[in-house]
N, C-alpha and C positions, 0 to 999 in steps of 0.2 A: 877270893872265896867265891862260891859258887854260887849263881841268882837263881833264887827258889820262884816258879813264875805263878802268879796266884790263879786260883782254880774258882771262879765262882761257884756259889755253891745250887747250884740249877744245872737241870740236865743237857740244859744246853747253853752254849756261851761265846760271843766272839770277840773280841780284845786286835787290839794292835800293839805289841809290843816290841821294845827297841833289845836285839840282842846282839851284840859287839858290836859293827859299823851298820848292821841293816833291820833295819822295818822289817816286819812281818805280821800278818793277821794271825792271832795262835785263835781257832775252834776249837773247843771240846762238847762232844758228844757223850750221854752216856746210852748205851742200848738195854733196855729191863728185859730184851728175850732171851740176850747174851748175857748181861751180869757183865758188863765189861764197857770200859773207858776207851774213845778213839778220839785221834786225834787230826785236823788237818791243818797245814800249814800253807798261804797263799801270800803273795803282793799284794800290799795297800795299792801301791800304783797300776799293775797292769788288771788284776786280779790273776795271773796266772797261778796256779795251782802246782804247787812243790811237792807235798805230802799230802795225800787222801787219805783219810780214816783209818790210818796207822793203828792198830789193838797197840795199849800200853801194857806194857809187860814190867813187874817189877826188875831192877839193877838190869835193867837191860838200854841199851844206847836206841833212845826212839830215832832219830836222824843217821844211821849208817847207812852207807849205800846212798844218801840221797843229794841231788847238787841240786843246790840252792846257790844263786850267785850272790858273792859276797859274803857271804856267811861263814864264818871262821868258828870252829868248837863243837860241840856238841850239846842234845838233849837227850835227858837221861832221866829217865825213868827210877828217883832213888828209894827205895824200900827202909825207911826210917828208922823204925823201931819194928819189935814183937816179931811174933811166929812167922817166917817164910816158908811154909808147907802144904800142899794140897793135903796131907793129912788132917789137920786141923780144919781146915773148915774147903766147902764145895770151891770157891774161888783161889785161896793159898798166894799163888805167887802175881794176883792181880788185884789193881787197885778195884774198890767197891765203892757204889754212889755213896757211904759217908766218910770213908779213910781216905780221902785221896785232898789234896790241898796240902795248901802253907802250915806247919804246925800241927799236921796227919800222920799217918802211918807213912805212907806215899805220896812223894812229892814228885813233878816236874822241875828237874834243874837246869839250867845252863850253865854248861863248863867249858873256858875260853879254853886256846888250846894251850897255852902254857901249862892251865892244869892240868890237862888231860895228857902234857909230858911228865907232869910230876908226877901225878898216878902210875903211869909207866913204867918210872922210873925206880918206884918205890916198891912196885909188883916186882922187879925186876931182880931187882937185891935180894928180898925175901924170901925167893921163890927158887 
């Protein structure tokens, strides 16, 4: 099952969290000129910097394209519940300084890769 990574709730925040075999510092930033959540991603040990202020976009995979050593799976940006629509309101398919966390509209997941074969798999069939 997939780890929901907790979001504190301040606009800004740095954490060390462990996701399959590696460490990682998870920052979240929120920007009030943008109306939008970024995100970066660095080594406790070297401090090198993996991911820079990645905009979170909702059902979108925040980690593609990006090598990070060690790190097995993905983070995924998951759109929970309610309306996915720029129709509805100025933001629509991005998370907002209070929808976004654990038990939110938009969460931050980690999905090892087995899941992210079984999604595949099941996209696959379906589709």
């Amino acid at each position: 099952m997939a780890y929901s990574i907790n979001v504190p709730d301040n606009e800004w925040s740095s954490q060390t969290v462990t996701l399959g075999e590696v460490s990682l510092i998870v920052e979240f930033r929120y920007q009030t000129r943008t109306g939008r959540w970024y995100l970066t991603l660095s080594s406790p040990i070297t401090g090198e910097i993996y991911l820079s202020q990645r905009k979170l976009v909702g059902n979108m995979l925040t980690t593609a394209f990006t090598s990070i050593p060690g790190f097995t799976g993905e983070l995924f940006c998951e759109h929970v519940y309610g309306n996915l629509s720029d129709k509805d309101n100025s933001y629509g398919i991005y998370p907002t300084r209070n929808n976004f966390g654990r038990g939110k509209e938009f969460e931050l997941k980690y999905l090892t890769n087995d899941e992210l074969v079984a999604i595949q798999l099941v996209t696959e069939v379906s589709s």
